[in-house]
C-alpha positions in Angstrom: 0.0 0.0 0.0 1.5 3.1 -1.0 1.4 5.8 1.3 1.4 9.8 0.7 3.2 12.2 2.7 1.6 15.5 3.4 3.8 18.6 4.2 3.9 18.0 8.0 5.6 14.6 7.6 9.6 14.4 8.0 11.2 12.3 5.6 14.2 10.9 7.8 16.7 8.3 6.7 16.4 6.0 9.8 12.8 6.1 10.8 13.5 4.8 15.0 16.3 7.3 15.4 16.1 9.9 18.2 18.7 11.8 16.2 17.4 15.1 14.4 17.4 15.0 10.6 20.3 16.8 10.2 22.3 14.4 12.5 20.8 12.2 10.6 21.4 12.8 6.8 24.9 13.4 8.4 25.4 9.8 9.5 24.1 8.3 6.5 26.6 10.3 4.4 29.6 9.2 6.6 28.5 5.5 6.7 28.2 5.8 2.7 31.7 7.8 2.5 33.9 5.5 1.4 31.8 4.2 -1.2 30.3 7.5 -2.3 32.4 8.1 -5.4 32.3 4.7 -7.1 28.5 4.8 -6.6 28.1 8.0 -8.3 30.0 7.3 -11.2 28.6 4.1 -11.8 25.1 5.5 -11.5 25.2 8.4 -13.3 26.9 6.0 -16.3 30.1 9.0 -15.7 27.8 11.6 -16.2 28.7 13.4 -12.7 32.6 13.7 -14.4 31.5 14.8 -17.6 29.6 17.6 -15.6 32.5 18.6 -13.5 35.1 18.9 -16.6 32.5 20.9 -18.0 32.2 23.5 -15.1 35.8 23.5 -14.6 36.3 24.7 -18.6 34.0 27.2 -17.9 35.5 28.6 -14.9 38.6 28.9 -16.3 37.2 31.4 -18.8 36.5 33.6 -15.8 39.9 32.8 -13.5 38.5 33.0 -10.2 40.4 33.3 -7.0 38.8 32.0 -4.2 36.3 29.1 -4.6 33.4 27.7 -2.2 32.4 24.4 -2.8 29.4 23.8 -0.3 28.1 20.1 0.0 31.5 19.1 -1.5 31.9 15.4 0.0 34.7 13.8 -0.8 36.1 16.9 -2.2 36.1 16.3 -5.8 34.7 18.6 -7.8 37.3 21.1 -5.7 40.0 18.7 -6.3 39.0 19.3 -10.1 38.4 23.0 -9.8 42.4 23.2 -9.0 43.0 23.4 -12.3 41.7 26.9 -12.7 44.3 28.2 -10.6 42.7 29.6 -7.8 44.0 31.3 -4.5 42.1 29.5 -2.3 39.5 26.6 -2.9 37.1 26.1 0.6 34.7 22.9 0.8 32.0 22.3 3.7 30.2 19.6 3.9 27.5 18.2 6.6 29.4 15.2 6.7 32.7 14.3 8.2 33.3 11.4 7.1 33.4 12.5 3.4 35.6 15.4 4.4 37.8 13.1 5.6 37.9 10.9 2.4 38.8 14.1 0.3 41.5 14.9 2.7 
């Protein structure tokens, strides 16, 4: 039986958690960390590193010197933004645990 969710329900990624939804979405994101990247290339068939090439060729056209990548993860997109050159390149993320794979 499918069930709809009206606007006052909370979608939370483990249902008999006491944690808030932040905490959780955080958890969920470091317990998936170390396979994060090989899922998301495999899913999206490559297209999530056709996309980043992509941005990266048109941020070069505008040089920029200081770079916030929020929801980063594991850092890669930033780690492919180096190649623009800029003076400083910042990533935050909700998650440690992908911080600390793109470390």
């Amino acid at each position: 039986m499918c069930k709809i969710l009206n606007l006052k329900d909370s979608v939370k990624p483990y249902k008999n958690s006491n944690l808030s939804k932040k905490e959780q979405v955080a958890k969920m994101f470091d317990n998936i960390a170390g396979n994060y990247d090989f899922l998301n290339h495999f899913l999206s068939l490559g297209i999530d590193i056709y996309w980043r090439k992509q941005l990266v060729k048109r941020l070069t056209k505008q040089s920029p010197k200081q770079i916030l990548d929020v929801a980063t993860g594991t850092g890669d997109l930033a780690i492919e933004m180096l190649k623009v050159n800029p003076y400083k390149i910042i990533g935050i993320d909700i998650s440690n645990g992908m911080l600390e794979i793109g470390r």
